[in-house]
C-alpha positions in Angstrom: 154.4 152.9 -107.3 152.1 153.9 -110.1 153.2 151.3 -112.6 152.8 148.5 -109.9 149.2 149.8 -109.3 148.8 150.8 -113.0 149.6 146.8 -113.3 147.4 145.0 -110.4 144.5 147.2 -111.6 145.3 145.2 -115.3 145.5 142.0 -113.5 142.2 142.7 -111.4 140.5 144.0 -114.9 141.5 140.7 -116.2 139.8 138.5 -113.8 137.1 140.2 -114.2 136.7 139.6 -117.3 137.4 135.9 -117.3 134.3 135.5 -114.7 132.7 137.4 -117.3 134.0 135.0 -120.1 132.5 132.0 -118.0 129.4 133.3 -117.0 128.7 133.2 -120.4 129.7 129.8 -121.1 132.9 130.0 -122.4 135.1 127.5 -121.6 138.8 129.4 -120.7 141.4 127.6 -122.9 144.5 130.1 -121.3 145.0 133.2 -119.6 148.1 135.4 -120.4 149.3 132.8 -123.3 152.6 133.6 -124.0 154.7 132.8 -127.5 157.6 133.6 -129.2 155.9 136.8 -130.8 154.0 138.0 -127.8 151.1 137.8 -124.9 147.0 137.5 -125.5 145.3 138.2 -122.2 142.9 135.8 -122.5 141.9 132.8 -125.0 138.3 131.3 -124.9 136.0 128.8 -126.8 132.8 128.4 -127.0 131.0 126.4 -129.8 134.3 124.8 -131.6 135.2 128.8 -132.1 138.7 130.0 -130.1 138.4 133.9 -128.8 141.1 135.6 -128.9 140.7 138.8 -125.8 142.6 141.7 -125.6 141.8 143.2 -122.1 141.8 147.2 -121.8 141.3 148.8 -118.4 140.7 153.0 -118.2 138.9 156.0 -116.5 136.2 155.2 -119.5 135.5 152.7 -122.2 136.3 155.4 -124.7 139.7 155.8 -122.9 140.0 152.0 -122.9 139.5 152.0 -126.4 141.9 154.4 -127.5 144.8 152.1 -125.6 144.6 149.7 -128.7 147.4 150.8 -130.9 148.6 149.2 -134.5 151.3 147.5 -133.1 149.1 145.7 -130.5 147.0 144.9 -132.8 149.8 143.0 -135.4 151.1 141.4 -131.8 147.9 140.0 -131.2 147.0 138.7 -134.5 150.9 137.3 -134.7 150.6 135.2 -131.4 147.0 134.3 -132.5 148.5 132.7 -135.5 151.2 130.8 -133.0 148.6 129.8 -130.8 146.4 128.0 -133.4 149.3 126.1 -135.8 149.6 124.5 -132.3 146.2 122.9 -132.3 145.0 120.1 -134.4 142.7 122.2 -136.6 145.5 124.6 -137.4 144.8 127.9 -139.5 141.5 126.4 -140.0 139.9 127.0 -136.7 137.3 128.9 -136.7 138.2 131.8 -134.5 137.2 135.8 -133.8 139.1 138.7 -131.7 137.8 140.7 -128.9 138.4 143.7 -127.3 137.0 144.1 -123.1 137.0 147.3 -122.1 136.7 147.8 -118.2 136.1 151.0 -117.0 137.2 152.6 -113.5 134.2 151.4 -111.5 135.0 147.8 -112.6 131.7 147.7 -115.8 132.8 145.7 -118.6 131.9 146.0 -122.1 132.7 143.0 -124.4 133.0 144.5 -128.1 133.0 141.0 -130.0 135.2 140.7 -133.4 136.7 144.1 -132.7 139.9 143.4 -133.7 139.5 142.5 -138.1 142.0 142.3 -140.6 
């Protein structure tokens, strides 16, 4: 039972954090996008600029934080790269990577261009 909460506590964090994403004026372009090389949680634009959101959920934001590993990381910059050769603009969108943290009494902490290669 603990991975089927472990999981509807992920989905919960997630729609939290796409309210959060659209109270501040985002416009929400996809939510669990899916290509050939892997998942992003959420995909945003405001301003012309695509954000790319990893969503973490945890006892703490430190705890939240420390979920990102390496290979998550090359995942999300992989799909990234799938999900904008499939727009008009191409590689040349302007774009950034975040990281929401969500912490076990449902607080959210938006850490903007988190993610840098």
């Amino acid at each position: 039972m603990t991975g089927q909460v472990s999981y509807l506590a992920g989905l919960a964090a997630e729609d939290q954090v796409t309210e959060d994403y659209l109270l501040r004026g985002h416009e929400i372009l996809s939510r669990r996008w899916r290509g050939p090389l892997g998942e992003i949680d959420l995909v945003a634009q405001k301003d012309g600029e695509v954000v790319f959101v990893e969503v973490k959920k945890a006892r703490s934001f430190a705890a939240a934080a420390e979920r990102l590993t390496a290979r998550q990381i090359k995942r999300i910059y992989s799909s990234a790269e799938d999900y904008l050769g499939r727009l008009a603009t191409g590689l040349n969108t302007a774009c950034r990577f975040d990281v929401a943290l969500v912490n076990n009494i449902g607080q959210i902490d938006i850490c903007e261009n988190a993610i840098q290669g």
